[in-house]
ZAMARDREN-57053 format. One record per residue (C-alpha): residue number from 1; y, x, z. Coordinates in nm, 2 decimals. Layout:
BEGIN
(r NUM (Y X Z));
...
***
This chain:
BEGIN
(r 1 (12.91 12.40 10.04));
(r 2 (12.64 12.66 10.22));
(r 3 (12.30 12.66 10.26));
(r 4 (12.20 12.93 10.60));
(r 5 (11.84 13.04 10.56));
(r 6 (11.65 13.06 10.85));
(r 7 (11.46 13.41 10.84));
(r 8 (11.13 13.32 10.76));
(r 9 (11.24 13.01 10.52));
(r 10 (11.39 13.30 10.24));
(r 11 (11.46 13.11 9.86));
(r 12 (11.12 13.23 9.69));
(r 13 (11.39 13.35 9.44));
(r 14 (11.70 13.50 9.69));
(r 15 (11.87 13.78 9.52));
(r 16 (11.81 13.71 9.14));
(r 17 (12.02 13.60 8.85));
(r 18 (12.09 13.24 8.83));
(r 19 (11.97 13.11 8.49));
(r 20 (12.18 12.92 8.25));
(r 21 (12.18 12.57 8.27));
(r 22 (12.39 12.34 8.04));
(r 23 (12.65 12.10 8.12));
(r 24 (12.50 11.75 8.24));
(r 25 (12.15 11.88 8.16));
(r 26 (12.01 11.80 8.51));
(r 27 (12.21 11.50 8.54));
(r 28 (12.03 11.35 8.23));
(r 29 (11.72 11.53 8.29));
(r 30 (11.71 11.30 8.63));
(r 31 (11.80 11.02 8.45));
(r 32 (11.52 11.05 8.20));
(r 33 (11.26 11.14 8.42));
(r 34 (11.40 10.88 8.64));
(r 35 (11.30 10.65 8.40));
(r 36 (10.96 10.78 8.37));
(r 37 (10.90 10.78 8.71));
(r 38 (11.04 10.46 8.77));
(r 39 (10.81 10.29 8.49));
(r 40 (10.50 10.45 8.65));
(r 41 (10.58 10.38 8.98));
(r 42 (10.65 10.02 8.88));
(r 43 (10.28 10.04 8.72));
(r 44 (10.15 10.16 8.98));
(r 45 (10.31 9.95 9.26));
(r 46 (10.19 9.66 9.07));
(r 47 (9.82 9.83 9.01));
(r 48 (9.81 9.90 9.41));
(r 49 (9.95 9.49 9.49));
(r 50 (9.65 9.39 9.29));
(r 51 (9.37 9.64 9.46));
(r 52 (9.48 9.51 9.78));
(r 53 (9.49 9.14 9.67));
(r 54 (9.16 9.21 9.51));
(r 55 (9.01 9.40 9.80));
(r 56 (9.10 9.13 10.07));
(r 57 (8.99 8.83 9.83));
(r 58 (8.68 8.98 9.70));
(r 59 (8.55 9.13 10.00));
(r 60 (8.72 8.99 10.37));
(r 61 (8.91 9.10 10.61));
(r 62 (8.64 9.25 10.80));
(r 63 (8.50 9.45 10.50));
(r 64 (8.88 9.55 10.37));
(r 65 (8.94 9.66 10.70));
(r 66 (8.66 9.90 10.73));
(r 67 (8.77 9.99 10.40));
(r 68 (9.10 10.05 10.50));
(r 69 (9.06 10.25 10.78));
(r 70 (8.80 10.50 10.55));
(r 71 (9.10 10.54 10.34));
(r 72 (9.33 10.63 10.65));
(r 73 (9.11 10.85 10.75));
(r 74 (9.09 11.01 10.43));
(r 75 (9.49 11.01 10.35));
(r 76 (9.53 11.22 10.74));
(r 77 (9.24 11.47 10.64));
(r 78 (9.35 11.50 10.30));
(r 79 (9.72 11.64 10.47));
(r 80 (9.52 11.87 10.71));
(r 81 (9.36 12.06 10.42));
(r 82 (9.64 12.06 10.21));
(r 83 (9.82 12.27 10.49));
(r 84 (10.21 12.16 10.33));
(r 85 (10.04 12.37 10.00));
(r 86 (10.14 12.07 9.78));
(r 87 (10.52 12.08 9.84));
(r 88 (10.53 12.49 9.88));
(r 89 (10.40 12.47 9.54));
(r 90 (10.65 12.20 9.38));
(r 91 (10.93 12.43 9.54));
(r 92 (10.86 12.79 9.47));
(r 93 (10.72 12.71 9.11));
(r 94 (11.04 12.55 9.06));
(r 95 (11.24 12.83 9.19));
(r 96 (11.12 13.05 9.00));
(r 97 (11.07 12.89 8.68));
(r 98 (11.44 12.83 8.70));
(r 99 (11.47 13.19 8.76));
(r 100 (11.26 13.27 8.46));
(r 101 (11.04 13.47 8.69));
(r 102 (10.71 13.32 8.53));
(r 103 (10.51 13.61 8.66));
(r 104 (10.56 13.53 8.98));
(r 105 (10.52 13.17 8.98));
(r 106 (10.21 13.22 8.84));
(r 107 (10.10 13.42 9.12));
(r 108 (10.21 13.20 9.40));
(r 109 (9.99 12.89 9.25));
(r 110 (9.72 13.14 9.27));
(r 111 (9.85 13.27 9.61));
(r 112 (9.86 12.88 9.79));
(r 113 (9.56 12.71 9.62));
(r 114 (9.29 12.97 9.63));
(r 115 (9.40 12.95 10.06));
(r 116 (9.37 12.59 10.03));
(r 117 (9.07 12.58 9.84));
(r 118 (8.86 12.75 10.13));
(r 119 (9.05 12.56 10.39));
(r 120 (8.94 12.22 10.24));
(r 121 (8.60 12.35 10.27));
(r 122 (8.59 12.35 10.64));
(r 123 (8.78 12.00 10.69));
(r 124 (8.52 11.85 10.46));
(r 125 (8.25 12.06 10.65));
(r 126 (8.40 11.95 10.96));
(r 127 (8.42 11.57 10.89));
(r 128 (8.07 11.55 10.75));
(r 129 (7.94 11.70 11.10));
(r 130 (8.11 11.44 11.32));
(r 131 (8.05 11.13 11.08));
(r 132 (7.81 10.98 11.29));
(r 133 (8.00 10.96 11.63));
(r 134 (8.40 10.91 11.48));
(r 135 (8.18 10.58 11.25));
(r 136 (8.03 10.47 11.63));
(r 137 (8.40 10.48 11.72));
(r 138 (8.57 10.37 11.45));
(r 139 (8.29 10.09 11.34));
(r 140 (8.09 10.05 11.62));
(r 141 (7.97 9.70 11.45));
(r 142 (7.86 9.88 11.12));
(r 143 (7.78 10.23 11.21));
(r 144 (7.55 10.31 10.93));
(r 145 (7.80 10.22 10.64));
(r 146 (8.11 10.38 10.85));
(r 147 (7.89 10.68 10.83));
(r 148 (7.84 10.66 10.46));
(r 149 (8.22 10.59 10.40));
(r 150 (8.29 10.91 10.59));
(r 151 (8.01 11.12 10.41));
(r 152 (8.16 10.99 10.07));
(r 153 (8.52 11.14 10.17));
(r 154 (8.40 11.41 10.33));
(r 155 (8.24 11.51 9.94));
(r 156 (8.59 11.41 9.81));
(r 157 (8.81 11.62 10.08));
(r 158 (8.65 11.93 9.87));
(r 159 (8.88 11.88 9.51));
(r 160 (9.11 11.68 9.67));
(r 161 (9.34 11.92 9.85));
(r 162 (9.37 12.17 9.53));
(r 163 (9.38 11.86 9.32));
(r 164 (9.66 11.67 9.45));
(r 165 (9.85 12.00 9.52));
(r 166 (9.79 12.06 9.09));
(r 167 (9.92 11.71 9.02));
(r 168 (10.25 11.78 9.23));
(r 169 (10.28 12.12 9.09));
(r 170 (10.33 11.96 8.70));
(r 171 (10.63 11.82 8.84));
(r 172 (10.77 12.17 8.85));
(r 173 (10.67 12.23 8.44));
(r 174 (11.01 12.10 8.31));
(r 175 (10.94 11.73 8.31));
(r 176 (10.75 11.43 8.49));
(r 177 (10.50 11.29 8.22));
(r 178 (10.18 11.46 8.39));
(r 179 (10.22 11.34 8.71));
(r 180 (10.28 11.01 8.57));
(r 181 (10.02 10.97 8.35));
(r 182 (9.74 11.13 8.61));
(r 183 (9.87 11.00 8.91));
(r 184 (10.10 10.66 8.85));
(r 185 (9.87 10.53 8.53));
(r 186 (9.52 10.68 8.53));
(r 187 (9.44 10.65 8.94));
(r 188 (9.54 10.29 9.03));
(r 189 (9.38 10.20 8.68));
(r 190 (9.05 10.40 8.76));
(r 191 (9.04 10.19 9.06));
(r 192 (9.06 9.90 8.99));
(r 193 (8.80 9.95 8.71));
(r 194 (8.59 10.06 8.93));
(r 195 (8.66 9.82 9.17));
(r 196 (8.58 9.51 8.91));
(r 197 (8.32 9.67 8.79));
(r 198 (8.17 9.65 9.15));
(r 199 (8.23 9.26 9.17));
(r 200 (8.10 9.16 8.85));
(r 201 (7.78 9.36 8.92));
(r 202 (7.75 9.26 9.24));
(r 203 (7.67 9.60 9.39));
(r 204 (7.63 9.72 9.72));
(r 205 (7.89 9.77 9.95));
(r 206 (7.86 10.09 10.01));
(r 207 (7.97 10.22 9.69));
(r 208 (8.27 10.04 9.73));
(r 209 (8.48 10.34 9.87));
(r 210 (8.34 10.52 9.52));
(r 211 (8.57 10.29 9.35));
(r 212 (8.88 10.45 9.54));
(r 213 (8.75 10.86 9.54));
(r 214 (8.56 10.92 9.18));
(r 215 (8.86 10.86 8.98));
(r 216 (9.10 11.07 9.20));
(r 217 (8.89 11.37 9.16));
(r 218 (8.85 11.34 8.83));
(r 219 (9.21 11.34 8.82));
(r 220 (9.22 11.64 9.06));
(r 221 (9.01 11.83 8.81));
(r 222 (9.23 11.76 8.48));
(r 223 (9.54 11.87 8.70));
(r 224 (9.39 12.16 8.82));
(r 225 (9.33 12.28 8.47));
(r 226 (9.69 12.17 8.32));
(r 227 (9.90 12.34 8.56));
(r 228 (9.67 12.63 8.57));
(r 229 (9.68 12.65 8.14));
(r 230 (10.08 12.63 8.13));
(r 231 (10.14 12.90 8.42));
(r 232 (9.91 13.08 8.29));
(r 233 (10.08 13.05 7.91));
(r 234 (10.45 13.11 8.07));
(r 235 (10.36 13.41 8.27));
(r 236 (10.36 13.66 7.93));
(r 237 (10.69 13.56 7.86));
(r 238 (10.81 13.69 8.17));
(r 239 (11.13 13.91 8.17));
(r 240 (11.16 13.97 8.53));
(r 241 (10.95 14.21 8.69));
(r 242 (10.77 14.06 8.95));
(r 243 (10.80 14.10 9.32));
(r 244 (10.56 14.25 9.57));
(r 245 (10.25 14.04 9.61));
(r 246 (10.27 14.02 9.95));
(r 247 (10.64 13.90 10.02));
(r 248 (10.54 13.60 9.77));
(r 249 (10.21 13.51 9.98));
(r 250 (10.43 13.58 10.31));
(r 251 (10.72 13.33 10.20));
(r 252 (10.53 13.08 10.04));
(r 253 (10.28 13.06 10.35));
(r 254 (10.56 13.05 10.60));
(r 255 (10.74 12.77 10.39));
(r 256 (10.40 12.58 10.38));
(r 257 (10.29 12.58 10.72));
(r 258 (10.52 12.42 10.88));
(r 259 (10.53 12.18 10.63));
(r 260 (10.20 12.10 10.63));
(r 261 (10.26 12.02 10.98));
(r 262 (10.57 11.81 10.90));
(r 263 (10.33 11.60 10.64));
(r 264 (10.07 11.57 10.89));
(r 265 (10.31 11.36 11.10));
(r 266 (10.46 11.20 10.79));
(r 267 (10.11 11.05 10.72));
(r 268 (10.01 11.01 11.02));
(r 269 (10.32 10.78 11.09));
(r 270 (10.22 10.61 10.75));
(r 271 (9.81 10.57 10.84));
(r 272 (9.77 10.62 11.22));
(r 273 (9.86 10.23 11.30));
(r 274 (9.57 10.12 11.09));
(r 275 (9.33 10.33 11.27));
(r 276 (9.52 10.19 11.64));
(r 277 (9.52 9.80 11.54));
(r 278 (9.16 9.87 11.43));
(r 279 (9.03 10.05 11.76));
(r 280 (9.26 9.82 11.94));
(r 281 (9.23 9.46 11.76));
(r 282 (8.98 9.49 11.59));
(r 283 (8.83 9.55 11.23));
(r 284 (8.98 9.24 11.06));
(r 285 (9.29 9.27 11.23));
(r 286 (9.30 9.60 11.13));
(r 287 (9.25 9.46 10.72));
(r 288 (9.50 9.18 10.78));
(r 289 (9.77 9.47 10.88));
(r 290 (9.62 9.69 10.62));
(r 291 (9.69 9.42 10.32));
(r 292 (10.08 9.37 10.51));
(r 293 (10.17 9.73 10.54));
(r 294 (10.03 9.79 10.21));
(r 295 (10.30 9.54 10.04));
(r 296 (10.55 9.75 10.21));
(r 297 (10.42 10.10 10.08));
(r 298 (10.39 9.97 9.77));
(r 299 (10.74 9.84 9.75));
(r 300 (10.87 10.23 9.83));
(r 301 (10.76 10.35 9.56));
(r 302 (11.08 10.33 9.37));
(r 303 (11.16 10.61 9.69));
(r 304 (10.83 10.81 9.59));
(r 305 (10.96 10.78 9.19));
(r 306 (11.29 10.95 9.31));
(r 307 (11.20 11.17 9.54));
(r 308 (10.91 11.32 9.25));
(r 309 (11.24 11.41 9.00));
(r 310 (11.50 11.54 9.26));
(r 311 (11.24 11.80 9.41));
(r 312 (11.27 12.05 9.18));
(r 313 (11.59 11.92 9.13));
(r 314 (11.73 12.02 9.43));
(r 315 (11.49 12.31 9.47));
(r 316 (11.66 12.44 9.15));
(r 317 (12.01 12.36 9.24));
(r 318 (11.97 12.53 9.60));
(r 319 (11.80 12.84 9.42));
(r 320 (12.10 12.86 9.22));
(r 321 (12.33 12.85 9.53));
(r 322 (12.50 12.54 9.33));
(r 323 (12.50 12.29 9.64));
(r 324 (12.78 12.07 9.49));
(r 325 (12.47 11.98 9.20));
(r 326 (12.23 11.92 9.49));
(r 327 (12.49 11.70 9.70));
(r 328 (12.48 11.52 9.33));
(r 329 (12.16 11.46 9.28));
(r 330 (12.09 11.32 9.62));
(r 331 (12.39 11.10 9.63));
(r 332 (12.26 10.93 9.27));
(r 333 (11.90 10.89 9.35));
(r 334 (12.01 10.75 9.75));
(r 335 (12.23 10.49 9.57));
(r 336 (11.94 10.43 9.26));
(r 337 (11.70 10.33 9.57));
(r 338 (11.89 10.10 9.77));
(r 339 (11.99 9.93 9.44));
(r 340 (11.64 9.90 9.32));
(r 341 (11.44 9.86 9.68));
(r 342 (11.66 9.65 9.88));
(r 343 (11.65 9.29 9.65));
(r 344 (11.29 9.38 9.70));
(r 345 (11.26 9.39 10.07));
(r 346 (11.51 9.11 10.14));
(r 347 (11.31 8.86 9.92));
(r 348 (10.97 9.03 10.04));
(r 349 (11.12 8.88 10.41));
(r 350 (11.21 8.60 10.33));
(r 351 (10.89 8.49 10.14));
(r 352 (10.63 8.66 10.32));
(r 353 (10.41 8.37 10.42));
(r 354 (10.39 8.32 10.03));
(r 355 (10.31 8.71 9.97));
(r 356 (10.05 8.70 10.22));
(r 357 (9.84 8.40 10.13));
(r 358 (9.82 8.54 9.74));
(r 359 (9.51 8.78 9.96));
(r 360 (9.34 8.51 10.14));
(r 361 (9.42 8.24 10.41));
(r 362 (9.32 8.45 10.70));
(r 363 (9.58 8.69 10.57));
(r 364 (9.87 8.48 10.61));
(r 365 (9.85 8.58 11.00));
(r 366 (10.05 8.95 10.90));
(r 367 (10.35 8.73 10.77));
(r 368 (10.56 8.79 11.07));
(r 369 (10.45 9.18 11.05));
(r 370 (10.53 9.18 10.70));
(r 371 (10.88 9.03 10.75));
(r 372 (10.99 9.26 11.04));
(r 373 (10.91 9.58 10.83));
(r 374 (11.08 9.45 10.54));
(r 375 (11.39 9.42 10.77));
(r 376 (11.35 9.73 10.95));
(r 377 (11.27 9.96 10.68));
(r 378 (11.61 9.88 10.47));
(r 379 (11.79 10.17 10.71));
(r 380 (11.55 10.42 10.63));
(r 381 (11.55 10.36 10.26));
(r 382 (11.98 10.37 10.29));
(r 383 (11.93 10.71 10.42));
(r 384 (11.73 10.84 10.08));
(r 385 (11.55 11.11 10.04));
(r 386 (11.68 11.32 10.28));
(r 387 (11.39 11.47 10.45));
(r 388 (11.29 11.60 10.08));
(r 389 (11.67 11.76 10.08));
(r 390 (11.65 11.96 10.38));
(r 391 (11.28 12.06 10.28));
(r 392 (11.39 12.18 9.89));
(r 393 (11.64 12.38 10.09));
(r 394 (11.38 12.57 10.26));
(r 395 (11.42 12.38 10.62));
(r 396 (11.03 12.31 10.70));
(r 397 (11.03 12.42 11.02));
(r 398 (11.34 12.15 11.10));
(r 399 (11.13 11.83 10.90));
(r 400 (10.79 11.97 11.09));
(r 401 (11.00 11.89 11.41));
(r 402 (11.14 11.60 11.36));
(r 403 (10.84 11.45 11.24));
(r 404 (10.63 11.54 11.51));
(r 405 (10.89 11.36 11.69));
(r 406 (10.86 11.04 11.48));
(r 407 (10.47 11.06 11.54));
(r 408 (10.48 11.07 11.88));
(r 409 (10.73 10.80 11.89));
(r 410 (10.50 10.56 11.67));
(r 411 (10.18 10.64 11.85));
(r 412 (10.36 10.58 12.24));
(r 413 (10.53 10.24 12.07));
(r 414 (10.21 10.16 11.88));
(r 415 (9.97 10.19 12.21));
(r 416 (10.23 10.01 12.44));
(r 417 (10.34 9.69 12.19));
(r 418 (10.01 9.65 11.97));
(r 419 (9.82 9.48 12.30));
(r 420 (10.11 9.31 12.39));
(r 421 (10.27 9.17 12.06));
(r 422 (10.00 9.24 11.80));
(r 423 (10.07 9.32 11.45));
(r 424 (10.44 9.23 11.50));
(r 425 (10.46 9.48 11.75));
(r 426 (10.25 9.77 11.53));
(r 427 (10.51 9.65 11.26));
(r 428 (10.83 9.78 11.51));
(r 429 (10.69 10.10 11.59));
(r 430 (10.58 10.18 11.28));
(r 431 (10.94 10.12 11.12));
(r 432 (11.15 10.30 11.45));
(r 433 (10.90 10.58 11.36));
(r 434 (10.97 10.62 11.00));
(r 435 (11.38 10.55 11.05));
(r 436 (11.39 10.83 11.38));
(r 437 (11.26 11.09 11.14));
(r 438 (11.57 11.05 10.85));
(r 439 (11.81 10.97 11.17));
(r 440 (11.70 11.33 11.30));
(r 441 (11.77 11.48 10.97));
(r 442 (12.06 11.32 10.91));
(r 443 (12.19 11.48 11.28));
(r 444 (12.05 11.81 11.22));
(r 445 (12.13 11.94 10.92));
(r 446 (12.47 11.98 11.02));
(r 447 (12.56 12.37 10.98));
(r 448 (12.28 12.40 10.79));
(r 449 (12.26 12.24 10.47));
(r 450 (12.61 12.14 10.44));
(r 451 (12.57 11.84 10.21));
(r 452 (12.75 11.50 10.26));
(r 453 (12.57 11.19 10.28));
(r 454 (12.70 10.94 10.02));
(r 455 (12.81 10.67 10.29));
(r 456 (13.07 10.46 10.12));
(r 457 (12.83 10.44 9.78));
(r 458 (12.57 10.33 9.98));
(r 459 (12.69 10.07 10.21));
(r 460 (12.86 9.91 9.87));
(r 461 (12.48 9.92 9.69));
(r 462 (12.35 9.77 10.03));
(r 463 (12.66 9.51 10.04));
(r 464 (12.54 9.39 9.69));
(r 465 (12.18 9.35 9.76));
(r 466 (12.25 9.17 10.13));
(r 467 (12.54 8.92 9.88));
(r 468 (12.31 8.84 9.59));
(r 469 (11.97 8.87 9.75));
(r 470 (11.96 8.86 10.12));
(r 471 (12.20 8.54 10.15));
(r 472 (12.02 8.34 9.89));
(r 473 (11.71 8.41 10.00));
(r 474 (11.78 8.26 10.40));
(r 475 (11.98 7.96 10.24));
(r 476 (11.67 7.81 10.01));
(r 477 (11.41 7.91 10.30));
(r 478 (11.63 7.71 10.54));
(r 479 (11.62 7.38 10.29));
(r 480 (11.29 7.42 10.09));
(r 481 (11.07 7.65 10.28));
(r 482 (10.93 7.94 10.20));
(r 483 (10.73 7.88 9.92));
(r 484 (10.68 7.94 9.55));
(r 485 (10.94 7.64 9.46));
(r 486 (11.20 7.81 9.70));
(r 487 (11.10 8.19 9.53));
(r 488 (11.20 8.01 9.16));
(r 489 (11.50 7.91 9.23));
(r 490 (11.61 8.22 9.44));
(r 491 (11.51 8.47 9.24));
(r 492 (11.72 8.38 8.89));
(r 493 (11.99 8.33 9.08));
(r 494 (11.96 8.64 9.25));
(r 495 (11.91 8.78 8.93));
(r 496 (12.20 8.66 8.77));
(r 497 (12.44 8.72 9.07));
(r 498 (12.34 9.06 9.13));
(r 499 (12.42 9.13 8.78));
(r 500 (12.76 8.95 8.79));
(r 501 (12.81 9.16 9.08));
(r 502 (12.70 9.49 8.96));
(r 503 (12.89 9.49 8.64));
(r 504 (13.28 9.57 8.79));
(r 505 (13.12 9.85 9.00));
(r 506 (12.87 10.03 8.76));
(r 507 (13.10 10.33 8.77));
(r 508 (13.13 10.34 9.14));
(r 509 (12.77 10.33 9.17));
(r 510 (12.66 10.57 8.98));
(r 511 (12.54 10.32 8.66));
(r 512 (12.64 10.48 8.36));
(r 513 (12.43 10.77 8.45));
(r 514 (12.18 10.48 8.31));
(r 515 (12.31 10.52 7.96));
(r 516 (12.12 10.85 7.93));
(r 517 (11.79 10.68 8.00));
(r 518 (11.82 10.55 7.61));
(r 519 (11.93 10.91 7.54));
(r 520 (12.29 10.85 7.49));
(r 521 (12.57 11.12 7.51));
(r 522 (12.82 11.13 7.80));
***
C-alpha cells in the first residue's frame, strides 16, 4: 500500500531510518491504551450526562440555553486560536519520537505553541472588543450577563489554545494516562464541583460559566508544564542530528493551517446549530437542543477514546512507510466503535422520551430531535475515524476541504429546515453534515492513501448491534411504551443476546485483541 505526499504536506520525519518496533507492540499498545481511554471516556461521558442534567434542572432552559450558547461560542473561538496547532503537534511529535529525533520534536512544540500563544492573544483581544454587540445579538433579553459570559471566555481563550494543544500533545509521550487523567477525569470532575458548589451556595448567575472555564485552565497550565518537562528531558538523548529550523517551522505550519481550517468546520458543524436554533427559536429552545445534542456528543465519545490512541498510531505507522499497520489499526478501532456506540444509539432512539425528561419536563420537547440523530449518526460512526486517517497521513489540505463542505452543508440545511421543522429539522442537518464529511473522505482518498476500509467487519459489528439491540428495542416500545419498565426489560436482554451473539464471531471481529487489555500474551 502507498501513501503520495502532497508537496507541502512532507512526513515531519521523510528520509530517516525507521525505528525498531517489536512484533504486536502497537497492536497491544492500542489495546491497552484503548482501555484507558475507553475507561476515561466512559467517566467522562457519564460526568458530561450529569452536567447537562444538572444544568437544565438546576437552572432552566432559558438560563442553560444562554449557557449553552457561551460555551459554543467558546468551543468555535477556541479552534480559531488553536489554528490546527493541536493536531500538527500530536502528529509531528509523534513522528519524530518514533524516529528517535527528540531534538527536533522538541523544537517543533516550541515552533507551533509559542505561534499560537500570540495568536490566542488577539482572538481573546478580539472577542472582548465586540462582547457588547455579539451579547445584544446573541442575548438580546439579557445583554448585561451575555456580556459577562463573553468577557469570562474571552479571559479563558488566552491559556486555552496552548493548553489544550499541551493536553493533546501527551498523547504523543508513549502512552495515554495524561490526557486521561487531565482531560477525561479532572475537567468534567472540576465542573461539576464547581457547578454544585454554585447551587448549594446559591450564588449569582453570572459565575456560573466560571464553573465550566477555571478548571480547564488550570488543566491547561499542568499540561503545558508536562509535555514541556518530558520534551525537554528526551531532547539530550537525541542521536539524530537535527534538521534545519526552518524546514521544521515550514512543515509543521503548512500541516497546521489547513487543519486548523478543517477543525474550524469540524466544530463549527458540532456548535454552529446551537447558536442558529438560538438566534432563530429562541433561547430556551436553543437549551432544549443543547441538553438533546449533548446526549449525542456524549455518547461519541467511545469515537473520541479511539481516535486519541490511533493518532500517533497511525502517525507512527505512516512515518514508517508501514501502511499495512495503519490499514490495522483503523480497521480494529472502526470495528471497536460500532461494537461499543451503536447498542448505545439504538436504545438512546428508542427511549428518548425517557432520556429527555431525566433534565426537566420542558425538555422532553427534543425527544424527536434526539431520536433522529441517534438514527442518523450510526453511518458516520460505521465509517470510523477516517478523517483522523487521512489527517495522520499528512492530508490536511483534503479534510480542510471536505469539511468546509460539510459546514456549508449544515448551515444552508440548518437555515432552511430549523423555521420549518424545528429542532427535528436542526437534528437532519446537523447529522447529513457530520456523515458528508466521512463520505468525502471515504471518496477521496482513493490514490492517495491507499488503505481499505474494513466493510465486511463492519457491516457484521452493525448486523449484531441492529439483531440484539435495535430489534428489541422497537418490539418492547411497540407493547409497553417507552418508558423505564420497557428500558429494564430491553436492556438485559440485549445484554445477554448480544453476548450470545458475539461469542462465535470474537475472532472475526477483532475480540481477542481484548485479551491484551488484562496484559495477556498473544
Amino acid at each position: 500500500m502507498t501513501v503520495s505526499s502532497e508537496p507541502t504536506e512532507r512526513r515531519p520525519d521523510a528520509g530517516r531510518t525507521p525505528g525498531p518496533t517489536p512484533a504486536g507492540a502497537d497492536r497491544k499498545g492500542l489495546a491497552r491504551s484503548g482501555a484507558m481511554t475507553l475507561a476515561g471516556s466512559v467517566y467522562a461521558a457519564l460526568a458530561g450526562f450529569a452536567l447537562t442534567v444538572l444544568v437544565g434542572r438546576w437552572f432552566g432552559a432559558e438560563l442553560s440555553g444562554l449557557y449553552f450558547m457561551a460555551v459554543a461560542v467558546f468551543m468555535i473561538l477556541n479552534v480559531v486560536a488553536m489554528a490546527g496547532g493541536d493536531s500538527g503537534l500530536v502528529r509531528s511529535v509523534a513522528a519524530y519520537r518514533a524516529t528517535g529525533a527528540h531534538e527536533d520534536a522538541w523544537w517543533v512544540s516550541s515552533a507551533i505553541l509559542a505561534p499560537m500563544l500570540a495568536w490566542s492573544l488577539v482572538v481573546a483581544g478580539g472577542l472582548a472588543a465586540l462582547a457588547g454587540p455579539l451579547a445584544a445579538v446573541l442575548t438580546p433579553d439579557d445583554v448585561n450577563l451575555g456580556r459577562t459570559f463573553l468577557l469570562v471566555l474571552a479571559l479563558t481563550l488566552v491559556f486555552s489554545a496552548v493548553g489544550q494543544a499541551s493536553v493533546n500533545g501527551t498523547r504523543s509521550l508513549g502512552g495515554a494516562r495524561t490526557f486521561v487523567l487531565l482531560y477525561q477525569v479532572w475537567l468534567p470532575t472540576g465542573r461539576l464541583l464547581l457547578l454544585g458548589l454554585l447551587w448549594l451556595t446559591d450564588g449569582p448567575t453570572a459565575l456560573l460559566l466560571w464553573t465550566w472555564t477555571v478548571p480547564l485552565v488550570l488543566m491547561d497550565l499542568v499540561a503545558f508544564g508536562l509535555l514541556r518537562r518530558t520534551l525537554r528531558h528526551d531532547r539530550l538523548a537525541s542521536g539524530i542530528a537535527p534538521r534545519p529550523r526552518r524546514q521544521v517551522l515550514r512543515e509543521a505550519w503548512a500541516f497546521n493551517l489547513p487543519r486548523g481550517l478543517a477543525s474550524l468546520c469540524e466544530i463549527g458543524i458540532k456548535w454552529a446549530d446551537v447558536l442558529l436554533v438560538g438566534l432563530l427559536l429562541g433561547p430556551a429552545a436553543a437549551g432544549v437542543w443543547a441538553a438533546a445534542s449533548r446526549f449525542v456528543t456524549t455518547g461519541i465519545m467511545a469515537m473520541e477514546a479511539l481516535r486519541i490512541v490511533t493518532a500517533p498510531l497511525l502517525a507512527s505507522a505512516f512515518a514508517r512507510d508501514r501502511h499495512d499497520e495503519a490499514a490495522e489499526v483503523h480497521a480494529m478501532s472502526t470495528t471497536w466503535l460500532v461494537l461499543l456506540s451503536w447498542p448505545m444509539f439504538l436504545t438512546l432512539a428508542a427511549f428518548s422520551p425517557l432520556v429527555m425528561s431525566l433534565v426537566g419536563p420542558e425538555f422532553t420537547a427534543a425527544a424527536p430531535a434526539l431520536t433522529v440523530m441517534c438514527l442518523g449518526l450510526l453511518g458516520y460512526l460505521a465509517l470510523g475515524n477516517i478523517n483522523s486517517m487521512l489527517l495522520m497521513a499528512g492530508l490536511s489540505r483534503l479534510t480542510a476541504a471536505n469539511s468546509v463542505v460539510s459546514l456549508g452543508l449544515n448551515l444552508g440545511l440548518g437555515l432552511l429546515l430549523i423555521p420549518v421543522w424545528g429542532l427535528p429539522g436542526a437534528a437532519v442537518a446537523w447529522c447529513l453534515a457530520l456523515t458528508s464529511d466521512s463520505v468525502l473522505c471515504a471518496l477521496r482518498r482513493r490514490g492517495r492513501v491507499d488503505v481499505a476500509l474494513p466493510w465486511r467487519e463492519v457491516g457484521l459489528a452493525g448486523g449484531v448491534a441492529v439483531l440484539a439491540f435495535g430489534l428489541p428495542a422497537l418490539a418492547v416500545v411497540l407493547v409497553l411504551g417507552p418508558g423505564l419498565l420497557g428500558l429494564a426489560v430491553q436492556l438485559p436482554v440485549s445484554l445477554l443476546l448480544y453476548v450470545a451473539l458475539l461469542l462465535p464471531l470474537r475472532h472475526r471481529l477483532h475480540l481477542g485483541e481484548v485479551r491484551a487489555l488484562i496484559g495477556a500474551r498473544r
